[in-house]
N, C-alpha and C positions, 0 to 999 in steps of 0.2 A: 391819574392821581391815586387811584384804591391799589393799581398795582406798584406803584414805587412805595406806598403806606407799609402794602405785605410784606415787600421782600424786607426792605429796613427792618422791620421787626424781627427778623432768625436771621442772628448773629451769633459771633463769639464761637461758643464750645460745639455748637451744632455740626462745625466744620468738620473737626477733629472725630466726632459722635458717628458721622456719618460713616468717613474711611476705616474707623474700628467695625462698626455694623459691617462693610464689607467683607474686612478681615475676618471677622467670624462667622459669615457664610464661606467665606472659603475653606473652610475649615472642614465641611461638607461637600462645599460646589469648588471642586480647582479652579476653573476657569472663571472664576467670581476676580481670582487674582488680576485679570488681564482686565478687567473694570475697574478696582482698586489702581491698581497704576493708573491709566487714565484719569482718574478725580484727581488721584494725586497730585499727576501732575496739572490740570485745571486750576487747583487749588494751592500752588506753590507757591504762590505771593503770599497769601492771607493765611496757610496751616501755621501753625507755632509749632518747629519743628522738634522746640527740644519736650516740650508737654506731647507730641507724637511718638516722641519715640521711648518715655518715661511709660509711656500706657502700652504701647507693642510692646516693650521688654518685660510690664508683668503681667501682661495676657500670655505670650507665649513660655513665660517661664511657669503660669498657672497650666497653661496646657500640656506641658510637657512633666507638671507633677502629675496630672490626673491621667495620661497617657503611660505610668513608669509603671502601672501597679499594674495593668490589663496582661501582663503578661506571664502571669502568675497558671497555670495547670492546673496543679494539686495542693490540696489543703491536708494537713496531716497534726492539727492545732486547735485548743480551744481557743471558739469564737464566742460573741455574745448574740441572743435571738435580739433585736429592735421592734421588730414589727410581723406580726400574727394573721392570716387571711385563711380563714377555717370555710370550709366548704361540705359537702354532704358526706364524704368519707375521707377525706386525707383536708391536709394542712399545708400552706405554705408559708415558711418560715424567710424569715430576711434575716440574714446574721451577717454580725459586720466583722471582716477581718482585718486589718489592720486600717486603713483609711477607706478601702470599697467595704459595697455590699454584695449578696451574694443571694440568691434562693434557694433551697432545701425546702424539696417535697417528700411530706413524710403522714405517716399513719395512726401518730401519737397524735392524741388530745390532752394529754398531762402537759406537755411542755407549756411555760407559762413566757409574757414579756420578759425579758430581765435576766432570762435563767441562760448560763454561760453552757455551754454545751460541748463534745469536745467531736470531731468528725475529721472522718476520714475519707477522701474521694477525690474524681476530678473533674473538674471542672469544664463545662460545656460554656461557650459564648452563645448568645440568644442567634438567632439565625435573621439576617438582614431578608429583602422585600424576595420572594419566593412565587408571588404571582404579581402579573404587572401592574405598577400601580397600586401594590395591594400594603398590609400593613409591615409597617420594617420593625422587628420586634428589637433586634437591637440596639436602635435610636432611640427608641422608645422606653426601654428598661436602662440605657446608659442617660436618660435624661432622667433617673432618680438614683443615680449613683450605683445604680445595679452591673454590674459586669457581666456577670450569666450565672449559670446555675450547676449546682454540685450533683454530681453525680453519688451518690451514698454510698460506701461500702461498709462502711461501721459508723454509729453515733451514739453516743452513751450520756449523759445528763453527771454534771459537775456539783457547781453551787448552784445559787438562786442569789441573783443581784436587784440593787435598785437602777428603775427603769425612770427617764422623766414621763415617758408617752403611759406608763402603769395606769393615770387614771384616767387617761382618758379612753382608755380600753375597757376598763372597769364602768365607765359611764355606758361608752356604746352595747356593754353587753345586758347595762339594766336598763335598758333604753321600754318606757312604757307601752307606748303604743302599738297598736298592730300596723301601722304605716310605719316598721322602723326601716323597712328598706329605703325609703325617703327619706327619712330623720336623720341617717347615719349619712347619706349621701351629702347633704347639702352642710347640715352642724360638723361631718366630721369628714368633712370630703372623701369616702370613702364610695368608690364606683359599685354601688351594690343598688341600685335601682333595676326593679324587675323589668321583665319583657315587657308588659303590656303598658308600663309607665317610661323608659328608657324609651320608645320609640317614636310617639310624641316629640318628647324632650330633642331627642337627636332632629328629627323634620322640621323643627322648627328652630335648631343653632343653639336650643335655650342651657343644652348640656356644657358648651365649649362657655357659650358668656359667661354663666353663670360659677361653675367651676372652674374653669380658666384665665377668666379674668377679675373674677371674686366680685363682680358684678351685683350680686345676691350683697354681700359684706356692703358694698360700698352704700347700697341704698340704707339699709338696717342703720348702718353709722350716721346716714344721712338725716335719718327719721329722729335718733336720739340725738341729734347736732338741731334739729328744730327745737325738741323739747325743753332744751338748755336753754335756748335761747329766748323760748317764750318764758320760762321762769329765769330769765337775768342774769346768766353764769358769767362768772366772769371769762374774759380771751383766757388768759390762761389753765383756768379749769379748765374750759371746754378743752383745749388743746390734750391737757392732762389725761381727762378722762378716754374723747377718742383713741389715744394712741395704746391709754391702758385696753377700752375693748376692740381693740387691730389684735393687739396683742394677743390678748383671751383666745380671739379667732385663729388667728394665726397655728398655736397650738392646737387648738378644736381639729382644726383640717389640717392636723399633720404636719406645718408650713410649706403646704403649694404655693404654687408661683404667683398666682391672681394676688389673692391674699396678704400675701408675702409684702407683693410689688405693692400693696395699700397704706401696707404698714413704713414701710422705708419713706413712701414718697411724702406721708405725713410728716415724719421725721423732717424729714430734707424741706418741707417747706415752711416749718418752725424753726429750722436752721437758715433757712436763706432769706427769712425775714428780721429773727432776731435781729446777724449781721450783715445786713444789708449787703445782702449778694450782688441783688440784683438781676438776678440770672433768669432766662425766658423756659414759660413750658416745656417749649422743644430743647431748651440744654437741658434742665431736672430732664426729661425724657430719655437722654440718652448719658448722664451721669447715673441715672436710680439704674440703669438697664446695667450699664458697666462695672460697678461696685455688686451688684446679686451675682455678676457672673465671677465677681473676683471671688467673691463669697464662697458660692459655690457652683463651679464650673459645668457641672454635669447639664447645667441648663440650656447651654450653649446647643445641646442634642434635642429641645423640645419644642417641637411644632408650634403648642399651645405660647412658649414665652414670644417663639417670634412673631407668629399671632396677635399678641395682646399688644406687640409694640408697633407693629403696624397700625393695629386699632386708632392708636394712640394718638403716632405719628399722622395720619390723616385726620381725625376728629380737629387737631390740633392747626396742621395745614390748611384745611379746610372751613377755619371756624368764620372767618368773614361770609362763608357762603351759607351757611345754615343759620346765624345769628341774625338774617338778615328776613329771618321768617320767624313764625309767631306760633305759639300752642302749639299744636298737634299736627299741624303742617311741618314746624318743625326737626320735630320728633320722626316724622315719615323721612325728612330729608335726612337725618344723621341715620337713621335705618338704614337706607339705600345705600350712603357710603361706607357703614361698615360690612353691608351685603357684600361690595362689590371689593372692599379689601381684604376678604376671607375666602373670595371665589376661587382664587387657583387652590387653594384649601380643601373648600368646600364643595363644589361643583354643583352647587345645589342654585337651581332660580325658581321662587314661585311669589308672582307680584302681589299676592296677597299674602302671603309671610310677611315681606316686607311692609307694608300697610298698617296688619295687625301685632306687628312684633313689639313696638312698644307700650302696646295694649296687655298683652304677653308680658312682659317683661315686669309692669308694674303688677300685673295680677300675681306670678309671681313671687317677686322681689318683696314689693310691698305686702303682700297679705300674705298666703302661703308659708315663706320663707319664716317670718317673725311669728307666726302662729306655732310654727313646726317646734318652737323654743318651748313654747308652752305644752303641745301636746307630750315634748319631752317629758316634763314629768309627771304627767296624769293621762287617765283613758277618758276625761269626761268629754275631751274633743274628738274622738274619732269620728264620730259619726257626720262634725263638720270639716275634718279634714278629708274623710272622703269621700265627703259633695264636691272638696273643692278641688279635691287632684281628679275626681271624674269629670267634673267640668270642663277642667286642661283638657284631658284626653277628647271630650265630648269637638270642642274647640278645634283641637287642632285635626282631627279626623273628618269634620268638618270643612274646613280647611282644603286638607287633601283630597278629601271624594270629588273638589272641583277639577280635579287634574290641569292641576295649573304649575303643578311641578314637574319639573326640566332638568335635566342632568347632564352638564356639560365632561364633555371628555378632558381626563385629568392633561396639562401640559409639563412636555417635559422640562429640563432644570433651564436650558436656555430662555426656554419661551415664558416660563415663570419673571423671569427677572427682565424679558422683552415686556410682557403685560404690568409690571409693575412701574417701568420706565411709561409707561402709555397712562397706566393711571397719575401717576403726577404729571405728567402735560395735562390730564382729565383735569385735574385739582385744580390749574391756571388757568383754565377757560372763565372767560368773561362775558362771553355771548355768546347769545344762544346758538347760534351757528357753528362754533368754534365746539359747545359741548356737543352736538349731533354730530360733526365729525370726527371726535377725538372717541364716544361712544362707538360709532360704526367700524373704527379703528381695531379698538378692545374687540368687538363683537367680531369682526372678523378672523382675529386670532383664533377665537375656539371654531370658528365656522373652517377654516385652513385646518386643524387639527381632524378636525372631522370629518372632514374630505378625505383628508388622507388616510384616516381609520380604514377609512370606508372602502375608498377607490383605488389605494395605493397598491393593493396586491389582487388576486384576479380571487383569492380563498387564501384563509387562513382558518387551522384548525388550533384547540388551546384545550390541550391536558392540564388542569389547575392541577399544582398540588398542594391541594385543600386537605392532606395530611391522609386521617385514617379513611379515606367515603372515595368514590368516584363524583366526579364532576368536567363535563367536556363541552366547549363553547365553540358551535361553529357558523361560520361570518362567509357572506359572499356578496356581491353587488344588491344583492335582490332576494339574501334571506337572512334570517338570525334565528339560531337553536341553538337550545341546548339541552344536553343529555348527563339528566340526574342535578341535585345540587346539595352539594355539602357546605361543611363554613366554608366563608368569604365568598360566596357565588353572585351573594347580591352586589358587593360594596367592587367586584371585579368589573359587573356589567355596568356599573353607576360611572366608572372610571372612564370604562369604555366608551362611555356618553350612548349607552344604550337605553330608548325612552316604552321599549316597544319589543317583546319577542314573538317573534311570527308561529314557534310552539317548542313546548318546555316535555322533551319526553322524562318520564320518569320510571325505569326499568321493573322496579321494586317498591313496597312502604317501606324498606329499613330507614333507620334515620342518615344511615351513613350516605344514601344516594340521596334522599328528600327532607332534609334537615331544615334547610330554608327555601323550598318552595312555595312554600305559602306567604314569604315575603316577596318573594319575586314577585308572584301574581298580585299582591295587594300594592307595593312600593314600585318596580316595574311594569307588569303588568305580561299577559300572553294571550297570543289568540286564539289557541289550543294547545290545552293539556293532552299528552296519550299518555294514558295508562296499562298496566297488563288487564286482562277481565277476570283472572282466577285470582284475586288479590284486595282481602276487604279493609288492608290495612291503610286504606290512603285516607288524608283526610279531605274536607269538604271544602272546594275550589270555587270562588264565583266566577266562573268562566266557561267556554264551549270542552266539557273536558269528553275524549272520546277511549273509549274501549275499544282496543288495537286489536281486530284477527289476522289470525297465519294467511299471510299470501296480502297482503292488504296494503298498498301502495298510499303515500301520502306524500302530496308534492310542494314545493316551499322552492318559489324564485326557478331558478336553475335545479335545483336538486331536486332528487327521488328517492323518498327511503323507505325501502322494502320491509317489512315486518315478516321474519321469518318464525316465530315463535312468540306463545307455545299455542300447540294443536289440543294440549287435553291436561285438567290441572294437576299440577302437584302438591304435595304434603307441605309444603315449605315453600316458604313466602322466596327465598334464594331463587327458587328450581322454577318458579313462575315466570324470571325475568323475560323481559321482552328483549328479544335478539334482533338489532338493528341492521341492516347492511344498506350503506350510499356509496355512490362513486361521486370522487369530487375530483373535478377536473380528469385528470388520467388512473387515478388510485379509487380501491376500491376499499372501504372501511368495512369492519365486524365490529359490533360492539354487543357484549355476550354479557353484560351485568352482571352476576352471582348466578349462572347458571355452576351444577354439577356435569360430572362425568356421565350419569345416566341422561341427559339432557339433552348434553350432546351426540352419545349415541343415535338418542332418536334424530337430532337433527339430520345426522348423516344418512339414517333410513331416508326422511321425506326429501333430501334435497343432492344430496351427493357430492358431487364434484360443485354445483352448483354455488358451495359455499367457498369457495378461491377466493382468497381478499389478498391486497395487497398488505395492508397493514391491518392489527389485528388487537383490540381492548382484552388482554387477557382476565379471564372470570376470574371475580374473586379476591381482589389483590393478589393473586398467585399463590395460591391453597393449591396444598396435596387435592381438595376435592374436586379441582378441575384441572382443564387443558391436558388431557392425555394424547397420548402418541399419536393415535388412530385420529382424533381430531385437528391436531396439527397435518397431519400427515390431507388431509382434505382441505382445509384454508389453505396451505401452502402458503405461507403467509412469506412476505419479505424482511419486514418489522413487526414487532410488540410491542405495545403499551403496559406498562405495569403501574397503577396506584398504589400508595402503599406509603405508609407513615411511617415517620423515622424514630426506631426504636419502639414501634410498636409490639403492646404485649402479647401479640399472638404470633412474631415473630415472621412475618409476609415479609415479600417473598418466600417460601419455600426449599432450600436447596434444590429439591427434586424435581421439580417446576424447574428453577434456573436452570439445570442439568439437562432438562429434557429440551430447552431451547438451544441450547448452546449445542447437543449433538443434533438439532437439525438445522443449525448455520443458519440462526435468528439471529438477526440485529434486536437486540434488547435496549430501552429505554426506561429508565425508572423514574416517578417524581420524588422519591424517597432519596436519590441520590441527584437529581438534575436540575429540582423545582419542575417549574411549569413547565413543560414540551411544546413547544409552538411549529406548527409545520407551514409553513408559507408558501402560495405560488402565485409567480407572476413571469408572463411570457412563457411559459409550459414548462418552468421549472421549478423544483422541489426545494427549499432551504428549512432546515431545523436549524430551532435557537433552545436554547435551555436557560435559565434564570439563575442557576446556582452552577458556579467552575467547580461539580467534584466527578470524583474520576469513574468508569462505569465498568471498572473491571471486578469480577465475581470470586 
């Protein structure tokens, strides 16, 4: 009886809602298409063919306007600035030229909102996913209308116009309190929460709710929707006034999508009652969804919107089974299914997040948030705002010291939309048997995933290109290391479904090799740190960290890696590095950190011939100060590694370096031109993959 109750209830437009939702993941995933047709045809009696194909003809005529303009080079035109992101010495500017936007990074602090500007340059596209699983800058900057970013050869200042966004720029910059990095985050959805406050927030999902689903908004609205009501407003007022403070919001934060999508659905649901629509949850769910993208398209590209609408869509599926519990029970249950509808997302399990989240949420939402309003304009609250954001932090660190967090390996786009199919059969379980298996189902997805990480190749090695730093992750049945980490080394190994590394070397203190090693060990975790011994730059680890000598053997699974240096210290943190060499599988690796020319010298005094590798981390990103002749000439290496950030300003690689590989018939590899470099073996054979198709000629 509860299940013919359910299905009777999602009719009409959900039909239609649905095969659009498909269409527009295919728009990213092709092969979304070959499930598209399938519903379609499923659903070929009941679609309403001609309202089908009234909505395909202005989706794809909407896609094909915001698709006309990406192919624009060079700007040689005044633009106008919209939007302003000042940072410690340079500025990034967002200027809109005809219907896109665009970035300009620049040096000025005079240019203001508003001011037309006139530029000259060409344009670069943001660079899509460059390590696996890692962040696609391009989805990500075209899901706010961004196309990429100008290259500058001249920009000169025009007029000065009116901006609508003028005051609310003008607010964020007199923003009172010393907590504005929190104040600007939440009131003005601006991602400017510091390290030690962002990280919390991010462990516990409370950054994506909250900001991405305007989550924070909806409660605030919710609190003055009681107040009204205990003084007697009328339906109308209230209607009035919420939709007036959506709005206020709406602007406050820029119009992100959370927020946004608060404000329409309020709308839409004073419309579908005025005239008697009619219309169920799940249709408003996928009319509000469909009209923001008619709106504006770019959204179509954002994690966070498909996100919120899954939330939605399951909250909404699902509500006979959570309504069906009381308080705080309840609350635990709608937790756990948004957990688990943001997992291929998120890849985050820790059963007491979910427990505490709604606990989280209203501390938060409810206090925090509406407090943050007030400390806006006076300092007299700082001192309780931060008790109350050290609280959070206290909380959720708490929290985590129980190591109860779990990092499932990301799934690819099939298995994505495999898990997705498995949680709405989850959704239709009735009994409890039915839920343990349709669970064990899900759970064996990432368990398959992860098997195969693991056991599918006999080793696999991973040159991130984590841009300007060295960072290198290596994997075999029976070890995990890694050597150096720069950005994205954490959020690579999280993807990886990595819970555990067996030891984190770290060559040097520069930032560029150990940027984020102190998150690994605190968010990951390692069972030994090595470090150089002549080197007081590192920072303070809570773990077994060891001081590496020359000749000093450290063993992990299957492999053995040698510590060849240094014998005696140097003036410079560079010349300190620790000189790596393992054999994996049949190849034999060097990895030479920031050593010099002189360094090397000595190496070949203490070891000789000794230092033969097959393939070979050239020092440096490929500096004039390293890899001379004489040093090659002893690796004899067969391949290179080069790091090395693209368009960086110290101009790495080197001509002279390239030159000096190329006359001794080196296979050169760059991640500045390949992405990531991935060497794989399985069966005693060798495959290179690279992440980016560009071309590797010098």
């Amino acid at each position: 009886m509860n299940k013919s109750k359910l299905t009777l209830r999602y009719h009409d437009l959900y039909i239609e809602g649905i095969a659009i939702g498909l269409m527009i993941i295919s728009f990213s995933v092709p092969f979304c298409l070959l499930i598209l047709c399938g519903y379609v045809y499923w659903q070929r009696k009941t679609m309403r063919w001609q309202l089908f194909a009234v909505i395909v003809v202005l989706l794809l005529s909407r896609y094909f306007l915001f698709s006309s303009h990406q192919q624009i080079t060079y700007i040689n035109d005044s633009v106008k600035v919209v939007d302003i992101d000042r940072y410690e010495t340079s500025s990034r500017l967002t200027i809109r030229y005809k219907t896109h936007r665009y970035h300009v990074y620049v040096y000025d602090d005079e240019i203001q909102l508003g001011d037309i500007i006139y530029v000259n340059g060409d344009i670069d596209t943001y660079e899509k996913v460059t390590i696996p699983n890692g962040f696609n800058a391009n989805s990500y900057y075209l899901s706010q209308n961004v196309i990429g970013k100008i290259n500058v050869k001249s920009l000169s200042f025009v007029r000065h116009e009116f901006s609508i966004f003028s005051l609310r720029e003008r607010l964020m910059d007199h923003t009172k309190t010393i907590h504005q990095s929190f104040v600007n985050s939440f009131i003005f959805g601006k991602d400017q929460l510091e390290d030690e406050l962002s990280d919390p927030f991010r462990e516990a999902n409370l950054l994506f709710l909250c900001q991405t689903t305007g989550l924070h908004a909806y409660v605030l609205v919710l609190l003055i929707k009681k107040i009204m009501f205990y003084f007697d407003f009328g339906e109308n007022t209230q209607q009035s006034v919420i939709i007036s403070i959506y709005g206020l919001l709406c602007y406050l934060n820029g119009f992100a999508i959370g927020v946004t999508r608060l404000l329409f659905s309020q709308i839409f649901n004073v419309i579908n009652k005025r005239f008697r629509l009619r219309l169920t949850p799940l249709d408003r769910i996928f009319i509000i969804g469909f009209i923001m993208i008619i709106i504006s398209f770019q959204w179509v590209y954002s994690i966070g919107f498909l996100m919120t609408n899954i939330i939605l869509l399951t909250l909404e599926l699902a509500r006979d089974r959570y309504q069906s519990y009381q308080g705080y029970v309840k609350r635990i249950v709608m937790s756990f299914l948004i957990v688990l509808a943001c997992l291929p997302f998120t890849g985050l399990v820790n059963p007491l997040i979910m427990i505490c989240l709604p606990l989280l949420i209203i501390y938060v939402t409810g206090i925090v948030y509406p407090l943050s309003f007030v400390a806006f304009f006076t300092t007299r609250l700082d001192d309780l705002m931060g008790l109350l954001l050290n609280g959070l932090t206290r909380i959720v660190d708490i929290i985590n010291s129980t190591h109860l967090t779990y990092y499932l390996p990301s799934l690819d786009q099939w298995q994505i939309l495999l898990y997705y199919t498995l949680f709405i059969y989850l959704l239709f379980a009735y009994k409890r048997y039915q839920l343990l298996i349709r669970l064990t189902l899900i759970s064996a997805l990432f368990g398959f995933k992860l098997v195969t990480n693991r056991y599918m190749n006999d080793a696999s090695v991973y040159f991130l290109d984590v841009g300007q730093g060295d960072t290198t992750y290596i994997e075999t049945r029976s070890c995990q290391v890694m050597i150096d980490s720069f950005s994205g080394s954490t959020d690579f190994l999280k993807h990886q479904g990595i819970n555990q590394l067996d030891i984190l070397f770290l060559t040097h203190s520069d930032s560029d090799h150990t940027k984020e090693a102190s998150q690994i060990v605190h968010q990951i975790g390692a069972d030994r740190i090595v470090i150089n011994p002549y080197d007081d730059g590192y920072e303070d680890y809570p773990t077994q960290v060891i001081k590496a000598k020359p000749d000093q053997y450290l063993s992990c699974g299957n492999l053995s890696f040698h510590i060849l240096g240094q014998h005696h210290p140097y003036d410079e943190a560079n010349l300190n590095s620790l000189v790596i060499q393992v054999t994996i599988e049949e190849d034999v690796y060097l990895f030479t950190g920031d050593i010099h020319k002189e360094v090397e010298q000595d190496l070949i005094a203490y070891y000789g011939h000794d230092l033969k590798s097959d393939i070979l981390k050239i020092a440096h990103h490929g500096s004039t100060t390293s890899t001379s002749s004489t040093f090659i000439e002893y690796v004899q290496p067969s391949y290179a590694i080069i790091f090395a950030g693209r368009h960086n300003r110290f101009d790495f690689p080197h001509q002279e370096t390239i030159n000096s590989l190329l006359y001794h018939h080196i296979i050169t590899y760059r991640t500045d031109q390949l992405g990531t470099i991935i060497i794989t073996y399985k069966n005693m054979q060798r495959l290179w993959e690279a992440t980016l198709p560009i071309s590797t000629e010098f």
